[in-house]
N, CA, C and O of each residue as an XYZ file, in Angstrom:
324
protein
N       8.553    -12.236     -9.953
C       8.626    -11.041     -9.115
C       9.587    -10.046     -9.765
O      10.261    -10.523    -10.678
N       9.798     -8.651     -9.450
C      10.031     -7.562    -10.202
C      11.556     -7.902     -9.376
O      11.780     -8.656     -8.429
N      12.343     -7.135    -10.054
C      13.551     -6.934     -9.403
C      13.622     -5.802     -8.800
O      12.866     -4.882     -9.110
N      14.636     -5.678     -7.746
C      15.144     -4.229     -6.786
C      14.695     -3.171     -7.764
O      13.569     -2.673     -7.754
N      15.759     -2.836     -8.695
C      15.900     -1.699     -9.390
C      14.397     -1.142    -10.268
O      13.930     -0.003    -10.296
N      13.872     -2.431    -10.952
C      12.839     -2.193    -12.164
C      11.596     -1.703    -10.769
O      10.524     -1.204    -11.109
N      11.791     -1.835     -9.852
C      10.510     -0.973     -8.359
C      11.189      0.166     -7.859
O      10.488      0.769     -7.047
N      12.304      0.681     -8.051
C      12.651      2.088     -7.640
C      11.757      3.077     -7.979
O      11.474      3.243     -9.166
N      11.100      3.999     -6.815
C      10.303      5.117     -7.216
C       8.724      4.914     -7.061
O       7.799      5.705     -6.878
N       8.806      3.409     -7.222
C       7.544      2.930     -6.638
C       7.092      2.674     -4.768
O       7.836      2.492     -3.804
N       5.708      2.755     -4.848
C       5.205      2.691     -3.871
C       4.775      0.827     -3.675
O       4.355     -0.024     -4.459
N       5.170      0.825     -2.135
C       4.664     -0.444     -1.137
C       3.700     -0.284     -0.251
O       3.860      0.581      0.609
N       2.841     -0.849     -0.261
C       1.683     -0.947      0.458
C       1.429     -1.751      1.311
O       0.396     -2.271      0.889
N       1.742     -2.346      2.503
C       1.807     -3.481      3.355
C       0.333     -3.012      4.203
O       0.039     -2.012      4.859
N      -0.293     -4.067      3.888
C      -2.001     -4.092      4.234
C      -2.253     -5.491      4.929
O      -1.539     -6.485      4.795
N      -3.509     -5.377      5.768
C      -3.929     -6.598      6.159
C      -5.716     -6.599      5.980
O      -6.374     -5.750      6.581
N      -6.362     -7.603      5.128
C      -7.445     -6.724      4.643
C      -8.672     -7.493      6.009
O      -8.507     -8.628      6.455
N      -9.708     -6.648      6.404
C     -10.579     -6.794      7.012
C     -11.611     -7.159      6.574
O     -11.662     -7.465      5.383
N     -13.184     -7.275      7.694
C     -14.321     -7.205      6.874
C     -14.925     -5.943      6.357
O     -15.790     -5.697      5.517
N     -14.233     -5.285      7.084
C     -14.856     -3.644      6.858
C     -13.543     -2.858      5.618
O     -13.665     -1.681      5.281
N     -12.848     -3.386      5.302
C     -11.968     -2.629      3.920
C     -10.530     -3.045      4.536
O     -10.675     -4.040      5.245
N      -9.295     -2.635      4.496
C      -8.043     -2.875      5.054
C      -7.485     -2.359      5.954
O      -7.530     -1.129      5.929
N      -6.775     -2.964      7.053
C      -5.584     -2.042      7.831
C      -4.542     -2.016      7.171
O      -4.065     -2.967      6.552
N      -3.882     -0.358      7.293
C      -2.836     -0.416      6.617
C      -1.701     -0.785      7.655
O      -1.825     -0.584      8.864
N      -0.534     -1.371      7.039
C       0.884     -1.818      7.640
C       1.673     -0.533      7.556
O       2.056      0.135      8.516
N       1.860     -0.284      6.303
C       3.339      0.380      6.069
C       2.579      0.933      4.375
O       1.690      0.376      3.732
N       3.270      2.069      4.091
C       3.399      2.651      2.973
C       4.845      3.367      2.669
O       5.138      4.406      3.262
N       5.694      2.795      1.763
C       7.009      3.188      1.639
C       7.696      3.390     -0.060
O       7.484      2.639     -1.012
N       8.397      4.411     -0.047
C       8.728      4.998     -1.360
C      10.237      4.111     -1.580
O      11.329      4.235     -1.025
N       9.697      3.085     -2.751
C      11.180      2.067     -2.617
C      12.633      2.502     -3.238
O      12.792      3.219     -4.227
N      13.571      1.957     -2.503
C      14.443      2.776     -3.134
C      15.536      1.811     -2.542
O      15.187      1.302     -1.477
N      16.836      1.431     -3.019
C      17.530      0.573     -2.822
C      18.104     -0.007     -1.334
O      19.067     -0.762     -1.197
N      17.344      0.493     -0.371
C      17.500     -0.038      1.329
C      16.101     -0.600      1.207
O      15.772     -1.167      2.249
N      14.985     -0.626      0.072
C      13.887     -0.903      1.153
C      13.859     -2.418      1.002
O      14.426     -3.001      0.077
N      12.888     -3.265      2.352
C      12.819     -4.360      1.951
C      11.593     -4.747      1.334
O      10.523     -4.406      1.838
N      11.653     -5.516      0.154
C      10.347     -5.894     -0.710
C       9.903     -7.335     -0.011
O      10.500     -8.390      0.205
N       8.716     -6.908      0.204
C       7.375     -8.194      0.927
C       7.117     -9.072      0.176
O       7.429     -9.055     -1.015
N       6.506     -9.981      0.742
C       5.694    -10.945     -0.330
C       4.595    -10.756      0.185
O       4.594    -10.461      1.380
N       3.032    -10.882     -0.688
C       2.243    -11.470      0.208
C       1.535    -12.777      0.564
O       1.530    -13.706     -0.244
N       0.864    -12.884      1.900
C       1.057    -14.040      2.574
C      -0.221    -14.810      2.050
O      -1.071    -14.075      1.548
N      -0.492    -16.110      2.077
C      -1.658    -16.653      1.745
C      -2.624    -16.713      3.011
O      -2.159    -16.807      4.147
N      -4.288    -16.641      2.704
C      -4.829    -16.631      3.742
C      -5.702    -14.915      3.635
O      -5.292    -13.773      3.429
N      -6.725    -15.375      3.835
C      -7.866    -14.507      3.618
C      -7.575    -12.990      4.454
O      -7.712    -11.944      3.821
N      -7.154    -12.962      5.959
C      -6.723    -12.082      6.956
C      -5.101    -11.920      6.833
O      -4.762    -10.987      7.561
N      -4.364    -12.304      6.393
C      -2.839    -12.415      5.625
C      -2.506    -10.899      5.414
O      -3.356    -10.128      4.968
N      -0.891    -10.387      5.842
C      -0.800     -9.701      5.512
C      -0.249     -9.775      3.812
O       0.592    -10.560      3.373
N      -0.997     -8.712      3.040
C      -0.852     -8.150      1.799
C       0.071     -7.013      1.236
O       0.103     -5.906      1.774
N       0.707     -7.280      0.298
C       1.512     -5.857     -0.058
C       0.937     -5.887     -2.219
O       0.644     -6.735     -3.062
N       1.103     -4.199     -2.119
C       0.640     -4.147     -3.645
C       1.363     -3.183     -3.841
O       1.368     -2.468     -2.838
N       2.177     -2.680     -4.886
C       3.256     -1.996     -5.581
C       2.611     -0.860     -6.611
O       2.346     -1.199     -7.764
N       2.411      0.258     -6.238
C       1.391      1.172     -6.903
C       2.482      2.234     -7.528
O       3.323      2.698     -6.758
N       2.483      2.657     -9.026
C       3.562      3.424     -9.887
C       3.600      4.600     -8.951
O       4.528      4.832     -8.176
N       2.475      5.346     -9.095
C       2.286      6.591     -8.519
C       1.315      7.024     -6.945
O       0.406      6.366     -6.440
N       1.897      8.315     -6.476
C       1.142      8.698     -5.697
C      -0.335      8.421     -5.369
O      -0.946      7.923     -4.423
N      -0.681      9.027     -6.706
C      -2.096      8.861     -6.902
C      -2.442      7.741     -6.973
O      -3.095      7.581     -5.942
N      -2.445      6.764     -7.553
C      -2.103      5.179     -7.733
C      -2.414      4.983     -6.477
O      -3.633      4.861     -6.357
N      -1.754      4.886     -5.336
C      -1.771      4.876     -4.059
C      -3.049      5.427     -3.216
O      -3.536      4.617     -2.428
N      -3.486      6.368     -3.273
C      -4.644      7.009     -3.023
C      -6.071      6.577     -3.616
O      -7.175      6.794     -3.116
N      -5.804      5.997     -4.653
C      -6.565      6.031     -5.544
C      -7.220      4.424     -4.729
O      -8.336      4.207     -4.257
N      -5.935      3.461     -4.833
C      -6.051      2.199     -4.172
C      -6.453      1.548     -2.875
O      -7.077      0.508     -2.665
N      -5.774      2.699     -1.827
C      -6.552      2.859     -0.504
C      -7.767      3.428     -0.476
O      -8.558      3.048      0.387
N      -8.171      4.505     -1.467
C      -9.770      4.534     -1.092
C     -10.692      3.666     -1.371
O     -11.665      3.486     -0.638
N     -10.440      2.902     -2.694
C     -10.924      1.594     -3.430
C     -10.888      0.921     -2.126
O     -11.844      1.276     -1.437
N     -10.180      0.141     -1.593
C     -10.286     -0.452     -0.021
C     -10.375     -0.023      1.171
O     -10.315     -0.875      2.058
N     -10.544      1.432      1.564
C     -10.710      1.619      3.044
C     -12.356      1.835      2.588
O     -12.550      2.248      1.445
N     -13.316      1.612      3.301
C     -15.009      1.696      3.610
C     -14.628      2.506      4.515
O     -13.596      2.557      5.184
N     -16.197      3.583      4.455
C     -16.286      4.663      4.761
C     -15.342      5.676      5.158
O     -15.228      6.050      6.325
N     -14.568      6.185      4.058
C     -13.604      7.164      4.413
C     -13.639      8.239      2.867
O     -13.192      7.716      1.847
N     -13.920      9.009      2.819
C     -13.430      9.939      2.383
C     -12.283     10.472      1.051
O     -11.437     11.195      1.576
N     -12.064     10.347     -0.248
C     -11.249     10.469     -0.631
C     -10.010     11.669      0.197
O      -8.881     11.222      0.400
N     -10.310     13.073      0.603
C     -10.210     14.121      1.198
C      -9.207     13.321      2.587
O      -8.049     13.680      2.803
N     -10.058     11.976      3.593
C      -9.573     11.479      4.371
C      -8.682     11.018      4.057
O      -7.605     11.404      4.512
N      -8.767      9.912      3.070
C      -7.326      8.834      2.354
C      -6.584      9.869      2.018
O      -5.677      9.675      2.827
N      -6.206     11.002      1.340
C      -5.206     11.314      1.170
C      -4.096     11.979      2.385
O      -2.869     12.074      2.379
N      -4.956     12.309      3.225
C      -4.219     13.313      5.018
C      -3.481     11.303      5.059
O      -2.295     11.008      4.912
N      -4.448     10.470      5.256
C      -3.537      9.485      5.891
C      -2.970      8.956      5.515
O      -2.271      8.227      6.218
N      -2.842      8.949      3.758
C      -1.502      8.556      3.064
C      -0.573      9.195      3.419
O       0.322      8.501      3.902
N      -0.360     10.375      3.388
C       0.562     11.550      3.169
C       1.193     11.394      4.889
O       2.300     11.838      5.192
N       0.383     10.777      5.774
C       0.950     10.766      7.175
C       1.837      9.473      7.106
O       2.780      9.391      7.893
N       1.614      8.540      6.286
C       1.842      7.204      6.401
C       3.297      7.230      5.749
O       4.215      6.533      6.179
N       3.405      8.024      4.767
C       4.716      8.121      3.797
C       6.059      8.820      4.163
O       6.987      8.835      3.355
């Protein structure tokens, strides 16, 4: 696992994935208060994934949310952050 510092600036993604694409948990810009997840084993488990960039992020939630919109994923990233 990465250490505190070498994930500063990076994005957390706390997901729980469905049959229809993922619910999101949490999306958070890490920075030395945040707390880093693990994820859990188990098919419905909550998930976390560590994305460099913004876009990265957007890019990753549209890859997993079904039927939404790139245009959509980004309003509800940007609400989530």
């Amino acid at each position: 696992m990465n250490t505190q510092t070498e994930l500063h600036g990076k994005y957390q993604i706390v997901y729980r994935p469905t049959n229809n694409g993922i619910t999101i948990g949490s999306i958070e810009l890490i920075d030395k208060y945040t707390d880093i997840y693990d994820s859990s084993e188990g098919r419905f488990s909550l998930k976390v994934q560590i994305e460099d960039t913004l876009d990265d992020v957007v890019q990753f939630v549209y890859q997993e949310k079904l039927y939404m919109s790139k245009d959509d994923v980004k309003e509800l990233v940007i609400d989530l952050i």
